[in-house]
C-alpha positions as CSV (number, residue, x, y, z in Angstrom):
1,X,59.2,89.8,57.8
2,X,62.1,90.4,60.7
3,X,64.5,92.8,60.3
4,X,67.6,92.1,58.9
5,X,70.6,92.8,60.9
6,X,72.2,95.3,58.9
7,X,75.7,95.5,61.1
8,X,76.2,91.7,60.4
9,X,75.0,91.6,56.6
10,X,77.5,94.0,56.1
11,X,80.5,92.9,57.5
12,X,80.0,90.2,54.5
13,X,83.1,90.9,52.2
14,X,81.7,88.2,49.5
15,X,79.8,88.7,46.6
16,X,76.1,86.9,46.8
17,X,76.0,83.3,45.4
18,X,73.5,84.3,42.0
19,X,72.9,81.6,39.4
20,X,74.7,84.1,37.3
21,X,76.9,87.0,38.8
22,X,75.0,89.7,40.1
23,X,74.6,92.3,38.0
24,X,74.2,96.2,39.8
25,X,74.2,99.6,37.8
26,X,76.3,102.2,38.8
27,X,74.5,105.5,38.0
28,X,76.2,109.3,37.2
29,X,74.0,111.9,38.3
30,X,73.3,114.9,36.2
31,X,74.7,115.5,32.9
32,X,77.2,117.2,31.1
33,X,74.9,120.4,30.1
34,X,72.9,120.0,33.2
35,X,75.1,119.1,36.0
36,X,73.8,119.8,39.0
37,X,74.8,121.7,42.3
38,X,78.0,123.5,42.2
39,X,80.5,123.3,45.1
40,X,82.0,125.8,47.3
41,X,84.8,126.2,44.9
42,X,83.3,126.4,41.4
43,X,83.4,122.5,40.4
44,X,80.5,120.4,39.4
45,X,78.1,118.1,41.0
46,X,78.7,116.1,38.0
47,X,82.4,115.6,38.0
48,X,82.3,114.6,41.7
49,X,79.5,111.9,41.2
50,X,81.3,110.4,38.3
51,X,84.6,110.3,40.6
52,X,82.8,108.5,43.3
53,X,80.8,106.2,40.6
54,X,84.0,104.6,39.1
55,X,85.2,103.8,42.2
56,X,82.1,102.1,43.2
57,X,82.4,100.4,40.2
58,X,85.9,99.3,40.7
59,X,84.9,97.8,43.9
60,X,81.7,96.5,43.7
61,X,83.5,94.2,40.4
62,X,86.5,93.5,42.6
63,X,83.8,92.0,44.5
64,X,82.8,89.9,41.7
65,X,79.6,91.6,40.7
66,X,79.2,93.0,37.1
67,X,78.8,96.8,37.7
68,X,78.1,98.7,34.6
69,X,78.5,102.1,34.2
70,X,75.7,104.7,33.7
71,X,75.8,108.1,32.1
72,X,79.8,107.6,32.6
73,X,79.9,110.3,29.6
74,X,77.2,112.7,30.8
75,X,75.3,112.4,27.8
76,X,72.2,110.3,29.1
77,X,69.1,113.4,29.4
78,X,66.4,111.3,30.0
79,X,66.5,110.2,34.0
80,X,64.0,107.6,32.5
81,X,66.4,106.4,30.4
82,X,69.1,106.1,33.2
83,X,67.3,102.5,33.9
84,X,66.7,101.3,30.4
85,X,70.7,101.8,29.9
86,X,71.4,98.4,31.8
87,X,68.2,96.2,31.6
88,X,69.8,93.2,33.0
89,X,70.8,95.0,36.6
90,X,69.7,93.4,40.0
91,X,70.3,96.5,41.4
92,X,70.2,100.2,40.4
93,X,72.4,102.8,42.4
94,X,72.7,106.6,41.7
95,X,75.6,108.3,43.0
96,X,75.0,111.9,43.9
97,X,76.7,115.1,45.8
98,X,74.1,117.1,48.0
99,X,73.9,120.6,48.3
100,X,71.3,123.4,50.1
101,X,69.0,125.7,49.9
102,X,69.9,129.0,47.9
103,X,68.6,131.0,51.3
104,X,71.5,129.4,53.7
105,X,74.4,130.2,51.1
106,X,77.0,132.9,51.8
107,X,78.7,134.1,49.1
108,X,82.6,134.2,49.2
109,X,85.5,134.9,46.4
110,X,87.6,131.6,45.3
111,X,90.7,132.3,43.5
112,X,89.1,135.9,42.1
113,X,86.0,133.6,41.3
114,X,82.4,134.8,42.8
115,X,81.3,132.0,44.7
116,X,79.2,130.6,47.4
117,X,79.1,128.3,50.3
118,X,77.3,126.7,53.5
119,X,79.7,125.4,56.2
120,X,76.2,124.1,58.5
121,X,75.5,121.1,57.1
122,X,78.0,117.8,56.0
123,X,77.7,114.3,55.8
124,X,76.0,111.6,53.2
125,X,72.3,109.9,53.2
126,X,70.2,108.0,51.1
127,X,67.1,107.8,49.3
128,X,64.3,105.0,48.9
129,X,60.5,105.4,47.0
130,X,57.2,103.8,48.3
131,X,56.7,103.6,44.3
132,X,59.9,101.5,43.1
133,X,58.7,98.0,42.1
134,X,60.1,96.5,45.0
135,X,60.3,99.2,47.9
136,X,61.4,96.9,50.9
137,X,64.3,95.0,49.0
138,X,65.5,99.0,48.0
139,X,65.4,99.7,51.7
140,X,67.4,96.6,52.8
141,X,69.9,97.8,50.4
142,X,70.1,101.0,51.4
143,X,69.9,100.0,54.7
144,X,73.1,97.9,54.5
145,X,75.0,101.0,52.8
146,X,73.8,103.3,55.7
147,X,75.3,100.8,58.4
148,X,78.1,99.6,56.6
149,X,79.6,103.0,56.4
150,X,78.9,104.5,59.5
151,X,80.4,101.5,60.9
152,X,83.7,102.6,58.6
153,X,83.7,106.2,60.8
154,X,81.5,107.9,58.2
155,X,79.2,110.4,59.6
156,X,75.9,111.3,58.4
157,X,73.5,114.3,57.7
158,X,70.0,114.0,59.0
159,X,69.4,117.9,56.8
160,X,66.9,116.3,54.5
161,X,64.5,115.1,57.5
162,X,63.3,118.5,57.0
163,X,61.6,118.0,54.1
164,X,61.9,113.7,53.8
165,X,60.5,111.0,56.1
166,X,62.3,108.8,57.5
167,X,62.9,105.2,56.1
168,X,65.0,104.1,58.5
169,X,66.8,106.8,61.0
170,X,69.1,104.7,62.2
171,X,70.7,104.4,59.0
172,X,70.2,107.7,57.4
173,X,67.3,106.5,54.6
174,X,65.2,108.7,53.4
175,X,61.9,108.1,51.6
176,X,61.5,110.6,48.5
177,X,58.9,108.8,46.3
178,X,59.1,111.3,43.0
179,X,62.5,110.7,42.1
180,X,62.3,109.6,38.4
181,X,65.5,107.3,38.8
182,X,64.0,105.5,41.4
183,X,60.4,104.4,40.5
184,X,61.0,104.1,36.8
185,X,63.1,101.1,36.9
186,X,62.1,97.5,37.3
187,X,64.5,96.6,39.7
188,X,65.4,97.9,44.0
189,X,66.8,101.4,43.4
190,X,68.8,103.5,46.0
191,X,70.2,107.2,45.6
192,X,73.0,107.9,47.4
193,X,74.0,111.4,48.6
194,X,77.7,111.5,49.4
195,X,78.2,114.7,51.0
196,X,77.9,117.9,50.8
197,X,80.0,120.0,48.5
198,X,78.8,123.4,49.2
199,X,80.1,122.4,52.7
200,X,84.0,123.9,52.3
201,X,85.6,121.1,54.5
202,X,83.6,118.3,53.1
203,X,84.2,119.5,49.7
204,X,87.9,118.9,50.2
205,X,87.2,115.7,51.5
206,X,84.8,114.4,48.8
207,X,87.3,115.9,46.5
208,X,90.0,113.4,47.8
209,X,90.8,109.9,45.5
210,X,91.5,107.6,49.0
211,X,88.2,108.9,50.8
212,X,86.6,108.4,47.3
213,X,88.0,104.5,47.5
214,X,87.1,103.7,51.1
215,X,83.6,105.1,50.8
216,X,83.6,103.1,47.8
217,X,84.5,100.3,49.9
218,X,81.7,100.9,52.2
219,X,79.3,101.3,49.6
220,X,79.9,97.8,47.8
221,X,80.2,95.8,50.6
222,X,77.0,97.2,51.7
223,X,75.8,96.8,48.2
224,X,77.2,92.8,48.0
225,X,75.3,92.5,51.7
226,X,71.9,93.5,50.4
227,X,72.4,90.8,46.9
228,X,73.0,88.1,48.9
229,X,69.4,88.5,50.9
230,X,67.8,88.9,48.1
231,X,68.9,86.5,46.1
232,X,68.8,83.9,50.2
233,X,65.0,85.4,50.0
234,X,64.3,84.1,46.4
């Protein structure tokens, strides 16, 4: 099978031409009662991925694809369940915040709050599994997310090559094969790391609602690229 040319998939604005509008599910990583890392100044992995969710949301329906919402209200435990939640999805997309090892943080006070940080590390990447029902349609797709935001001036983190192969470098994919949300779903799956939020710069960024809507932006353009070859490869 050639490879696709991501740079040119995703410079495609348009939504792919499915029998039925495509239909993609937005997931919130973490939970309410577990949610995740914390950032450099005391807020939650959590909040930040349901931030960046909506927005991926909003665009990816501006788009004309019917995103649906996952674990929106935190209260969805079961990563197996994260799947189940929108059995109709074409696509399934989990929006996360990345953090590091508790052996590189440096602890520091935030407005008289004990907290920590780790300035040596920012930018986002993505995560694909050899054991997701359809491994090289979830690599085209996060393939076209990779490209269409570095193309957009986004930078990325290669951190996680440390302990992750690489999928495709060029692009910042990583695979990581375990990862509940991805293998346990019928459907391509992609995790998306947005940044690092025990970063103190980044986490200001990641923290800000325009970034939030042009990463967005990025991410369901890319998303609408990767539909429309699979649906051209049916």
């Amino acid at each position: 099978m050639p490879r696709i040319p991501f740079v040119l998939l995703c410079l495609l604005p348009s939504a792919p031409a499915f029998a039925r509008p495509p239909v993609v599910a937005v997931d919130v990583g973490h939970t309410l009662v577990a949610p995740g890392a914390i950032s450099a100044r005391g807020r939650s992995e959590f909040d930040f991925n349901r931030d960046l969710a909506r927005e991926v949301a909003a665009a990816l329906i501006a788009r004309g694809i019917a995103a649906h919402l996952v674990n929106d209200d935190g209260q969805i435990a079961s990563l197996r369940d994260r799947p189940k939640a929108v059995p109709e999805a074409d696509f399934f997309l989990s929006i996360h915040h990345d953090s590091v090892s508790e052996h590189e943080l440096t602890p520091w006070t935030w407005r008289g709050t004990a907290q920590s940080y780790s300035d040596a590390s920012a930018g986002h990447s993505l995560f694909v599994s050899h054991d997701n029902p359809a491994p090289e349609a979830s690599l085209t797709c996060a393939s076209a997310i990779g490209a269409r935001l570095q193309r957009m001036g986004f930078v990325p983190t290669d951190k996680n090559a440390r302990r992750r192969a690489w999928a495709d470098h060029a692009n910042t994919v990583h695979w990581y094969d375990n990862l509940i949300v991805l293998y346990r779903t019928t459907k391509p799956a992609v995790l998306f790391e947005a940044g690092v939020i025990k970063n103190r710069d980044e986490e200001r960024l990641l923290r800000d609602p325009a970034r939030q809507r042009r990463m967005a932006d990025g991410i369901a353009t890319g998303v609408a690229a990767c539909l429309q070859v699979m649906d051209s490869s049916r």
